[in-house]
C-alpha positions as CSV (number, residue, x, y, z in Angstrom):
1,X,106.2,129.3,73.6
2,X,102.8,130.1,71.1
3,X,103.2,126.4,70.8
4,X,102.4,125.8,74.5
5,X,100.3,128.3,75.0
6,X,97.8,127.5,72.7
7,X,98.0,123.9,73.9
8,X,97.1,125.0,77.5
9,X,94.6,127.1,76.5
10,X,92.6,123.6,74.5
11,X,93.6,121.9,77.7
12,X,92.0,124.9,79.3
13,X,88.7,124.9,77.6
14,X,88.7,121.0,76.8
15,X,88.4,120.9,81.2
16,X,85.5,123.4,81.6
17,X,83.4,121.3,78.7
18,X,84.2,117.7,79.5
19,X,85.5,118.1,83.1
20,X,84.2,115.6,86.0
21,X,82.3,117.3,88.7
22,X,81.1,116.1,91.9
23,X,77.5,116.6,91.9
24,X,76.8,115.6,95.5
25,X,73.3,117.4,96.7
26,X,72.9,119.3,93.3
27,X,70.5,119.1,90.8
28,X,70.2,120.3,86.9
29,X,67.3,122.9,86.9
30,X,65.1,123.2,83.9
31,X,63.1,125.5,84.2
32,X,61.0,126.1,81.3
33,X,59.6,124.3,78.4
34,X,62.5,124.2,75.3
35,X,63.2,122.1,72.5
36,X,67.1,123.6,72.7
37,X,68.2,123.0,76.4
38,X,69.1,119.9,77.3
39,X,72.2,118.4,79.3
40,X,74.0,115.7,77.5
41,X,76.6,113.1,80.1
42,X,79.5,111.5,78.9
43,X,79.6,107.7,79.5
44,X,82.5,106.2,81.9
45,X,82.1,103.1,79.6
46,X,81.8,103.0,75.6
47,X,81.0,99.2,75.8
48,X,77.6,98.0,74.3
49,X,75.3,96.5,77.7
50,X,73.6,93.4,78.2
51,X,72.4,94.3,81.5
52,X,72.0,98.0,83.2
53,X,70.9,99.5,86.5
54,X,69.2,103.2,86.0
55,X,68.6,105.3,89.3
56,X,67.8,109.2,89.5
57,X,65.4,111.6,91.6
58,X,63.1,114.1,89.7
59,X,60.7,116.7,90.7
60,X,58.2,118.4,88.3
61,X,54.8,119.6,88.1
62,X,54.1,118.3,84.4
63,X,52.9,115.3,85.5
64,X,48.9,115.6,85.3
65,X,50.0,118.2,82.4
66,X,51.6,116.5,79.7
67,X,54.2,113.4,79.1
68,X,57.9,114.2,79.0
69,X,61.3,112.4,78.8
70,X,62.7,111.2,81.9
71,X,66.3,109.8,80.4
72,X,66.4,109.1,77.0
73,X,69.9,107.0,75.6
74,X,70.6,106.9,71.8
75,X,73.0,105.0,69.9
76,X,73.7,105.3,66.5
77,X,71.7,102.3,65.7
78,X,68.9,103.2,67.6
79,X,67.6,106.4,68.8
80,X,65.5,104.5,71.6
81,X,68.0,102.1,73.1
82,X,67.4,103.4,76.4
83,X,64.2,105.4,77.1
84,X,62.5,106.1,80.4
85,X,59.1,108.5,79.7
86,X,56.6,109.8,81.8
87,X,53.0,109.3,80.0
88,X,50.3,111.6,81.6
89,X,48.1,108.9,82.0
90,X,49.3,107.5,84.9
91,X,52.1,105.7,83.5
92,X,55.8,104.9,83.1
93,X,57.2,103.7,79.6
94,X,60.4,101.9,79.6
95,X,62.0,100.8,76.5
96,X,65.1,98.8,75.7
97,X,65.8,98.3,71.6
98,X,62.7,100.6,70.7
99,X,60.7,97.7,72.6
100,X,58.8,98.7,75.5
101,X,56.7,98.0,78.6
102,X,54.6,100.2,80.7
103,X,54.1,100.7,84.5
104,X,51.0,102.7,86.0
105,X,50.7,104.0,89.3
106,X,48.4,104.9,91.4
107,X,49.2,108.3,92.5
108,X,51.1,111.0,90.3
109,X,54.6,111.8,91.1
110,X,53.6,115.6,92.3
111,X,57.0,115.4,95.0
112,X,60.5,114.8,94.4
113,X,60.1,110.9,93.1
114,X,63.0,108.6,93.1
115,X,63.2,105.8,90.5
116,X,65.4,102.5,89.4
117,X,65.0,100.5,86.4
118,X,66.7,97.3,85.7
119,X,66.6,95.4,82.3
120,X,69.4,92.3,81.4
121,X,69.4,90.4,78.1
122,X,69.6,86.7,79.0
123,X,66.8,86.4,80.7
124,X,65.0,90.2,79.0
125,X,63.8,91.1,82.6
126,X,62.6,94.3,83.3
127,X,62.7,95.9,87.0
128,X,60.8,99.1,87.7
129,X,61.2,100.7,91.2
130,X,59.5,104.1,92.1
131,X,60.7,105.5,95.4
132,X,61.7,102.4,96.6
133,X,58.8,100.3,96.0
134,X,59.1,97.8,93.5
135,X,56.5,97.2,90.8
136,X,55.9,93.8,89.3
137,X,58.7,92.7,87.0
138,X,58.4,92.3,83.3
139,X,59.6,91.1,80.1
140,X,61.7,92.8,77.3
141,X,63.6,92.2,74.2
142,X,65.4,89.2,75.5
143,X,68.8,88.4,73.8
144,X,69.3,92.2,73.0
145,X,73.0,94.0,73.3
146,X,72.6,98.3,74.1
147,X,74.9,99.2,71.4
148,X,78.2,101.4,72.5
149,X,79.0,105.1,71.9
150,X,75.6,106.6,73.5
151,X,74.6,110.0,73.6
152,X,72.9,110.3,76.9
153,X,70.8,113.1,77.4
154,X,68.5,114.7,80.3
155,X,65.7,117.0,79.4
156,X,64.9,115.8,76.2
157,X,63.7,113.1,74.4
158,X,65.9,111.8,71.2
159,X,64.5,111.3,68.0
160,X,67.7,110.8,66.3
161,X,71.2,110.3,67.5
162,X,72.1,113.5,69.9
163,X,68.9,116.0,68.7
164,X,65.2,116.6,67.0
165,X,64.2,117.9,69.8
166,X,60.2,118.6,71.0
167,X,59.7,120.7,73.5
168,X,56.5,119.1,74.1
169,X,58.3,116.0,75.2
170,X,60.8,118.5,77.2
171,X,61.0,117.9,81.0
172,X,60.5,121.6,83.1
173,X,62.1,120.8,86.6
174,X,64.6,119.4,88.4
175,X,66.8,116.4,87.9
176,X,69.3,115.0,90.2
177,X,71.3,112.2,91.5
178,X,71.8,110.2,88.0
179,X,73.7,106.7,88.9
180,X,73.8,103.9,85.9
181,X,75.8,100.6,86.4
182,X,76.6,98.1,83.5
183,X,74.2,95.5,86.0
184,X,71.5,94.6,87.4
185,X,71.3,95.9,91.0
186,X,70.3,93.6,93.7
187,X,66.9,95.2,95.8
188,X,69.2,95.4,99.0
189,X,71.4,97.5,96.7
190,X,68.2,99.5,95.4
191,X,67.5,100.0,98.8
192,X,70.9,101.4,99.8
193,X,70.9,104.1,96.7
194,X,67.0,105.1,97.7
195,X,68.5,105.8,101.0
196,X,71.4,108.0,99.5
197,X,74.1,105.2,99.9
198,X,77.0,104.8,97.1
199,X,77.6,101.8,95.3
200,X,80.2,103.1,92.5
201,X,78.4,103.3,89.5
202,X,80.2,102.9,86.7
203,X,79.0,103.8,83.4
204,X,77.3,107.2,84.8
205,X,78.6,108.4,88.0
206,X,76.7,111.3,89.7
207,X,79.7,111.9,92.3
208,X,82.0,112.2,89.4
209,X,79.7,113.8,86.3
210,X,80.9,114.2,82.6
211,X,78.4,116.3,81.4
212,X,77.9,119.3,79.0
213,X,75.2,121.7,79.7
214,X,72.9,123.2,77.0
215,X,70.8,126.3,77.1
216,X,68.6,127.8,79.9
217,X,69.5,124.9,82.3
218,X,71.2,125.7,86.1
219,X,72.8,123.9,88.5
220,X,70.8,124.6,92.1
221,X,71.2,122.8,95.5
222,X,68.5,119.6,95.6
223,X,65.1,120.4,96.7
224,X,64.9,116.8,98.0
225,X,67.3,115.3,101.3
C-alpha cells in the first residue's frame, strides 16, 4: 500500500510539471524584466530538423527600448540552434547553427505582432513573415541538421544549454499562440495560422502545451483576437 501511494503521488506531481495543456486564447505573461523567469516547452519530437516552421503572437513595449529574445532553442551542440531576437534598431535576427540573417522593418512592433519563420537545409532558405506579410526570403547555413533534445525556452535568451540568463535580453510581456512544425509551411498555410486556423503542429503544439513555468511568469487570457 506505501508502495502505491508513493507511486501515485510521482504520478501526481510528474502531471502538474510535464502535463499537456490546452492553451487556446491564453498567453504566458512576463511581466517584468528577470534573468530567473522564463518558461521552458517540452518538444513533441526529439528528432534533429532539416526543415522547421516557427509561428507565435507577441506584445511588448520594449521594442524602441532595448533588444530581447523572442524564442531561443538550444541543443547541446549549440546554444543558438534556433534563435529568433528582436534588435532595437528596427530589426529581426534569425539564426539557424549560430548563423544568422537579419530582417528590418519599417514600423516597430508597438501592437500585438504575429510572426512565422521558415528555414530548410537543402536548399538553406530562410522565410520571415511579420503579421502576415512576408519579407523577402534569404539564405542560411545550407546543408545544416538542428540537432535533437532541445531545450526550448520563452522569455530568455540561452547562452548555454537550458540557462545564463540576462535579463537585459529578457522579454517583459506577453507571449502566446507558439505553433512549430518539423516543415516548411506553405504561404496559404501561413495564412490560415495568421487567421487563427490549426494545422496540427507537431513538434510544439500550442493546443496541447508541455511546458514548465519558471518564476514571476502568469498565465492571462490573450490581449489579441
Amino acid at each position: 500500500m506505501e508502495k502505491l501511494l508513493w507511486c501515485l503521488l510521482i504520478m501526481i506531481s510528474f502531471s502538474q510539471t510535464f502535463g499537456h495543456e490546452d492553451m487556446f486564447k491564453k498567453a504566458f505573461v512576463f511581466p517584468k524584466e528577470s534573468d530567473t523567469s522564463y518558461v521552458s516547452l517540452e518538444a513533441e519530437s526529439k528528432k534533429p530538423l532539416n526543415a522547421f516552421t516557427v509561428c507565435l503572437h507577441f506584445y511588448t513595449a520594449l521594442s524602441t527600448i532595448r533588444s530581447f529574445s523572442v524564442f531561443s532553442y538550444a541543443t547541446k551542440k549549440n546554444s543558438n540552434d534556433i534563435l529568433i531576437y528582436w534588435n532595437k534598431d528596427k530589426q529581426y535576427t534569425f539564426g539557424v547553427g549560430g548563423a544568422e540573417v537579419r530582417f528590418m522593418v519599417s514600423e516597430i512592433p508597438e501592437a500585438p505582432t504575429h510572426i512565422c519563420a521558415s528555414w530548410e537545409s537543402a536548399t538553406g532558405i530562410v522565410e520571415f513573415w511579420i503579421d502576415g506579410k512576408p519579407k523577402v526570403r534569404k539564405s542560411l547555413h545550407k546543408g545544416y541538421t538542428v540537432g535533437p533534445d532541445a531545450s526550448i525556452i520563452l522569455g530568455q535568451e540561452q547562452d548555454s544549454y537550458g540557462g545564463d540568463f540576462d535579463a537585459k535580453q529578457s522579454l517583459v510581456g506577453d507571449m502566446g499562440d507558439v505553433n512549430m512544425w518539423d516543415f516548411v509551411l506553405s504561404p496559404e498555410q501561413i495564412n490560415t495560422v495568421y487567421v487563427g486556423g490549426t494545422l496540427s503542429p507537431n513538434v510544439l503544439n500550442w493546443r496541447a502545451l508541455n511546458y514548465k513555468a519558471q518564476g514571476d511568469v502568469f498565465i492571462k487570457p490573450q490581449l489579441w483576437s
